[in-house]
C-alpha positions in Angstrom: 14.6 -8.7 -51.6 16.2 -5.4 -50.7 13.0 -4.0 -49.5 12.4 -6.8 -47.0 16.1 -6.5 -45.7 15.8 -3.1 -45.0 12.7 -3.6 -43.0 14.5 -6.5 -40.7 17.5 -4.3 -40.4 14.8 -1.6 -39.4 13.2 -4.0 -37.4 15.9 -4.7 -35.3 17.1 -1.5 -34.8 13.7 -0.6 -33.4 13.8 -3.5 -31.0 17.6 -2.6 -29.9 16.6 1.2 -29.3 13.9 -0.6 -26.9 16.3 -3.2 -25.5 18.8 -0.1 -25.0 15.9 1.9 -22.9 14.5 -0.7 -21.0 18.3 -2.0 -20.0 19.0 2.3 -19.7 15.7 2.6 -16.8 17.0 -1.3 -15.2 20.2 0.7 -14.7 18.9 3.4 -13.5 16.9 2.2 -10.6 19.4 -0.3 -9.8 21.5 3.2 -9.3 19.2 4.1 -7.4 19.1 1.0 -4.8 22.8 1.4 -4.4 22.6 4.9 -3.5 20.0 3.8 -1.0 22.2 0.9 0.5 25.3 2.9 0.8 23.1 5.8 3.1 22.3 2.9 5.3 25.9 1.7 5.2 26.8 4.9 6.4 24.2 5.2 9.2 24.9 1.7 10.3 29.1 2.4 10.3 28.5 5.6 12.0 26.3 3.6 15.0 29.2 1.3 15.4 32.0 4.3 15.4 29.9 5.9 18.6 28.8 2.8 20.3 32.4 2.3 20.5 33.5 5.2 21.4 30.8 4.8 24.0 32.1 1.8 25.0 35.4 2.7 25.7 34.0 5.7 28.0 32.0 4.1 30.5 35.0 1.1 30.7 36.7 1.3 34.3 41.2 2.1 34.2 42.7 -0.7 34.2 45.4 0.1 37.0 
């Protein structure tokens, strides 16, 4: 009876350990993604900021 307890308890450590790495590489390349999305952000925030700074340029005075 002890015997076979141990082995579940082992048993689910073992599947935990994988649970833990597969959740561990998920995360990691969901990291990844963000990093990826916020470099856009960046690019896309950027255009806007000179576009409208271009804008404003080539507008006429108002008198």
């Amino acid at each position: 009876m002890a015997v076979s307890g141990i082995m579940g308890i082992l048993k689910d450590v073992l599947t935990l350990t994988d649970e833990v790495k597969r959740l561990n590489s998920n995360t990691t390349r969901l990291a990844d993604k963000v990093d990826g999305i916020d470099k856009r952000l960046v690019r896309i925030e950027t255009l806007a900021e000179v576009a409208k700074v271009q804008a404003a340029m080539a507008l006429p005075k108002r008198d």
